[in-house]
Every structure is written in structure tokens, then in C-alpha cells.
ROLO-864867 format. One record per atom (N, C-alpha, C): x, y, z; residue in three letters. Coordinates in pm, whole numbers, plus 50000, padded with zeros to 5 digits. Atoms other than C-alpha are relative to their C-alpha. Example, Ala and Ser with C-alpha at 12.3 -4.5 7.8 and 13.67 -1.06 7.14 Angstrom:
SITE       u       v       w   rest
SITE   50089   49881   50000    ALA
SITE   51230   49550   50780    ALA
SITE   50090   50120   50000    ALA
SITE   49918   49881   49994    SER
SITE   51367   49894   50714    SER
SITE   49923   50109   50073    SER
END
This chain:
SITE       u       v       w   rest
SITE   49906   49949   49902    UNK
SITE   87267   21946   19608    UNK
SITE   50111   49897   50018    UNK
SITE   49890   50084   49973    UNK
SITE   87602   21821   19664    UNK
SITE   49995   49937   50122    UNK
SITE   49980   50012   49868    UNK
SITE   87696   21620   19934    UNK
SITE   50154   49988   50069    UNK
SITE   49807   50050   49950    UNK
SITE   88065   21570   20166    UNK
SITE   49964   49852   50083    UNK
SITE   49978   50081   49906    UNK
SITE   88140   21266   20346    UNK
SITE   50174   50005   50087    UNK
SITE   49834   50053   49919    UNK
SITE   88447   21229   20600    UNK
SITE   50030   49859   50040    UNK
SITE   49995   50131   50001    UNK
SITE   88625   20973   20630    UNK
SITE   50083   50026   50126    UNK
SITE   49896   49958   49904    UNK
SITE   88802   20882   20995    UNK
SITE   50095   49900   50004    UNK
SITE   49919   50119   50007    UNK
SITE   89066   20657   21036    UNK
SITE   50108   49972   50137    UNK
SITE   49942   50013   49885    UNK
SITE   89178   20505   21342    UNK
SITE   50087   49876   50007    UNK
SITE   49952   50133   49960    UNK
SITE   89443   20245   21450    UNK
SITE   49939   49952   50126    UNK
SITE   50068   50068   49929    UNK
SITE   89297   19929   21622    UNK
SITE   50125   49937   50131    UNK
SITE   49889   50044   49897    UNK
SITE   89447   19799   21947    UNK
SITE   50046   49842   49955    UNK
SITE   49921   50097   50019    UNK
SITE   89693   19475   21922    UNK
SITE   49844   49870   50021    UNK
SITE   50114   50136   50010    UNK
SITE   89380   19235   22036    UNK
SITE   49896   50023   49916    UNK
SITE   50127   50007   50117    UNK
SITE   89152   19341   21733    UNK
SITE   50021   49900   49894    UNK
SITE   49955   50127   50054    UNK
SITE   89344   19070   21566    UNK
SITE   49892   49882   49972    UNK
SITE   50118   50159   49971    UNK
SITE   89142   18771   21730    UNK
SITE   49849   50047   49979    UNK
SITE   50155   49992   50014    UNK
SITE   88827   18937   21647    UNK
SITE   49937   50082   49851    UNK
SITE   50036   49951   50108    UNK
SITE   88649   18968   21321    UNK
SITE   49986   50161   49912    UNK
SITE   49992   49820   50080    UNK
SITE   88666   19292   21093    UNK
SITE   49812   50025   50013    UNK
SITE   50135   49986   49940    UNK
SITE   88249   19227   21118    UNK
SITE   49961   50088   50100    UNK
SITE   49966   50015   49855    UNK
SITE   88257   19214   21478    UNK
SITE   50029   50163   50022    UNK
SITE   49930   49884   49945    UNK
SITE   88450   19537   21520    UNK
SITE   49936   50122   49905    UNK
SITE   50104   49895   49989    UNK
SITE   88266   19738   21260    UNK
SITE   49866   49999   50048    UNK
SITE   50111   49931   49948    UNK
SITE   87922   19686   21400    UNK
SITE   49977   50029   50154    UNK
SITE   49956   49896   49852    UNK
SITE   88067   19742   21754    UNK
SITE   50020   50142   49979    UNK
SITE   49918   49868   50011    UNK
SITE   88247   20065   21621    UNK
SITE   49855   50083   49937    UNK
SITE   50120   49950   50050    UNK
SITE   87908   20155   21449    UNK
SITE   49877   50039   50084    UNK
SITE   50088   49994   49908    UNK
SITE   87676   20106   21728    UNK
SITE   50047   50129   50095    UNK
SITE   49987   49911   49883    UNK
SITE   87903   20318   21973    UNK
SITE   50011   50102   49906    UNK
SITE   50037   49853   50033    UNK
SITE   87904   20597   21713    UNK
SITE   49887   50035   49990    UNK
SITE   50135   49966   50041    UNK
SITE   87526   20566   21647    UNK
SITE   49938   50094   50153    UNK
SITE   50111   50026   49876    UNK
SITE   87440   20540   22057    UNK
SITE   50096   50104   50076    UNK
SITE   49883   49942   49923    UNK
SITE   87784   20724   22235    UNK
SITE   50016   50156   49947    UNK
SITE   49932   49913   50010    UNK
SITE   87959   20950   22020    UNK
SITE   49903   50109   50004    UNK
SITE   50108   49847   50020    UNK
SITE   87818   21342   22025    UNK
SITE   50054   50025   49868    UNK
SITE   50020   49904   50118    UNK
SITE   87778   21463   21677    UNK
SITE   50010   50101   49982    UNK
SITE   49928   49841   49986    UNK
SITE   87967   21768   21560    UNK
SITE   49813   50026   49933    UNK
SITE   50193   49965   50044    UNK
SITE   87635   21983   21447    UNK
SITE   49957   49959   49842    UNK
SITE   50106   50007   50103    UNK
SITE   87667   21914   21050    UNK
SITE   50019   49827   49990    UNK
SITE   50018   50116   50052    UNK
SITE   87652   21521   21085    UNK
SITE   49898   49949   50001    UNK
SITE   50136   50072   50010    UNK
SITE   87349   21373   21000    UNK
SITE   49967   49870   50051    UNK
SITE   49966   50151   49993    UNK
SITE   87422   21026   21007    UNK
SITE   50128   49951   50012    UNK
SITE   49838   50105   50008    UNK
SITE   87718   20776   21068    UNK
SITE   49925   49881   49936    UNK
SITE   50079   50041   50129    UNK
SITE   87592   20558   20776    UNK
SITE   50092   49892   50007    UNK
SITE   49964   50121   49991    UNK
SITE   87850   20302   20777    UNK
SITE   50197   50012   50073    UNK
SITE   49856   50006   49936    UNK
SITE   88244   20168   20941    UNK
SITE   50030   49878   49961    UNK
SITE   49942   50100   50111    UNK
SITE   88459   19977   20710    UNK
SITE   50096   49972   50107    UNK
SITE   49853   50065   49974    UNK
SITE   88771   19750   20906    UNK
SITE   50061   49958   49910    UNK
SITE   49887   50042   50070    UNK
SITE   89079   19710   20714    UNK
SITE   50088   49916   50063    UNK
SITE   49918   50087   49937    UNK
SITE   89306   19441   20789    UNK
SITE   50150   50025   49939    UNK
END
């Protein structure tokens, strides 16, 4: 079976600067794991890449 992934892409606020690309994905990871509501077909939020 095939699978899809989405990808989302957000701009970071001006003070994400002083704080590691790390840092900010496993913050941004945690609040999608523990926060966000899940449209119905997401299974998982599996990983959150920062770009600099």
C-alpha cells in the first residue's frame, strides 16, 4: 500500500534565532504529539525538520 506524507511549513518568530534548530524541533514536535488535534487521517507526526 502506498503511503502520503504532508509536509507543513511555517515561518518562525524573529527570537527563534537565539535558539537552536534542535531546540525548536523537539519543542515543535512535542506540542504536535501532546496539543495539536489530528485531522482524522493522521496517524502520526513522525518527525519536524528547522531550516535556517
Amino acid at each position: 500500500m502506498k503511503r502520503k506524507t504532508a509536509v507543513i511549513t511555517v515561518e518562525l518568530v524573529a527570537e527563534s534565532i537565539t535558539v537552536s534548530n534542535t531546540t525548536i524541533a523537539g519543542e515543535m514536535l512535542a506540542w504536535f504529539r501532546a496539543e495539536a488535534v489530528p485531522a482524522p487521517w493522521v496517524k502520526e507526526v513522525k518527525s519536524v525538520v528547522v531550516l535556517s
